[in-house]
C-alpha positions as CSV (number, residue, x, y, z in Angstrom):
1,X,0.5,-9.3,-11.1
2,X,-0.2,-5.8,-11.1
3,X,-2.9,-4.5,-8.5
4,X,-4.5,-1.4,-7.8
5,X,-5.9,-3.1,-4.2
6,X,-4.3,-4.4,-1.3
7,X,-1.2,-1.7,-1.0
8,X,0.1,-0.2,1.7
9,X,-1.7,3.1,3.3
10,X,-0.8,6.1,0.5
11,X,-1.9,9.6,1.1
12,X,-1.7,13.1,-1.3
13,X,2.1,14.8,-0.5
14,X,3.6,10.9,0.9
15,X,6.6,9.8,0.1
16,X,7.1,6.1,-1.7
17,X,9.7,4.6,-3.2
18,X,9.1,3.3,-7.2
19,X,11.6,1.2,-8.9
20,X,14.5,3.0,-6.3
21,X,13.6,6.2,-7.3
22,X,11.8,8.5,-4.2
23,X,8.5,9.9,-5.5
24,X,6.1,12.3,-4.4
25,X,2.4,11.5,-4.4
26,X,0.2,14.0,-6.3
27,X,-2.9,12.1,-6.3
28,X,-4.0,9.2,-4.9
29,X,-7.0,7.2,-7.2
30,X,-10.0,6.7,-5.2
31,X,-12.1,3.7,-6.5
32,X,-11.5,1.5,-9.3
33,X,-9.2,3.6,-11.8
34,X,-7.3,2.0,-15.1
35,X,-4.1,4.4,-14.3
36,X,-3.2,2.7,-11.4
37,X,-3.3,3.5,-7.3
38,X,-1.6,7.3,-7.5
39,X,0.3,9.5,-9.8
40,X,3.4,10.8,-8.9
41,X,6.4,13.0,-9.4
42,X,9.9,12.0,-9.3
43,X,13.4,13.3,-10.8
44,X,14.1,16.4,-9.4
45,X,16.3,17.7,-11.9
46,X,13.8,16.5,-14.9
47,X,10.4,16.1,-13.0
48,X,8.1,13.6,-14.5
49,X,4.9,12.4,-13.7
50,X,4.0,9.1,-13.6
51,X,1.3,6.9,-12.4
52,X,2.1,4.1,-10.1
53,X,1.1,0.2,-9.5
54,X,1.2,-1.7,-6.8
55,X,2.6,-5.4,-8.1
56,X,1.8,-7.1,-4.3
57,X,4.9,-6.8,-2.4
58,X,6.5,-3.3,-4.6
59,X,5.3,-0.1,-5.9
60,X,6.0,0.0,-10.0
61,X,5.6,2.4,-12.2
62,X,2.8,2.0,-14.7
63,X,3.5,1.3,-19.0
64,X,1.3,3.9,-19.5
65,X,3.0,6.7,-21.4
66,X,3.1,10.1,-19.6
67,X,1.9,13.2,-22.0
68,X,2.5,16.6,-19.4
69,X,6.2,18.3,-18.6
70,X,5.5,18.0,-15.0
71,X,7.6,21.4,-14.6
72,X,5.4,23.6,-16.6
73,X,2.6,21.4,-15.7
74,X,0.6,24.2,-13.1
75,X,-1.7,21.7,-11.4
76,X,1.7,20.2,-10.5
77,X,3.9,22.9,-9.7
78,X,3.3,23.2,-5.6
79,X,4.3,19.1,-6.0
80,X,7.6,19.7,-8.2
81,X,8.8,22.4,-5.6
82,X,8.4,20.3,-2.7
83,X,10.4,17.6,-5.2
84,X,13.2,19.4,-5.7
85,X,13.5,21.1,-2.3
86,X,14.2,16.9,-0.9
């Protein structure tokens, strides 16, 4: 079951691992949100944004389709540096 409660401490520039891939947090969803419990970045050579579940013991990614190039996304770009500088 997919949960947006109940996961580990997250926090905005942390460092989780989704699916086996390392993933930098760009926002972390305060509240009750329908994307899921933070958005991410991951793939350094083809950074993508995605927003992330928790499923109760793992962190997934979410089904929801992602719409931005993360790379030429500005409100991203300080995240997609620090990315591809790991």
């Amino acid at each position: 079951m997919i949960t947006k409660k109940n996961h580990p401490k997250i926090e905005l520039k942390g460092w989780i691992n989704v699916e086996g891939s390392d993933c930098l947090i760009t926002q972390v969803y305060r509240g009750y949100s329908f994307s899921g419990a933070c958005e991410v970045v991951t793939n350094p050579k083809q950074p993508i944004n995605k927003d992330v579940c928790w499923d109760g013991s793992n962190w997934v990614f979410s089904d929801k389709p992602t719409f931005v190039n993360a790379a030429e996304t500005p409100r991203l770009k300080e995240f997609v540096e620090i990315l591809r500088q790991k």
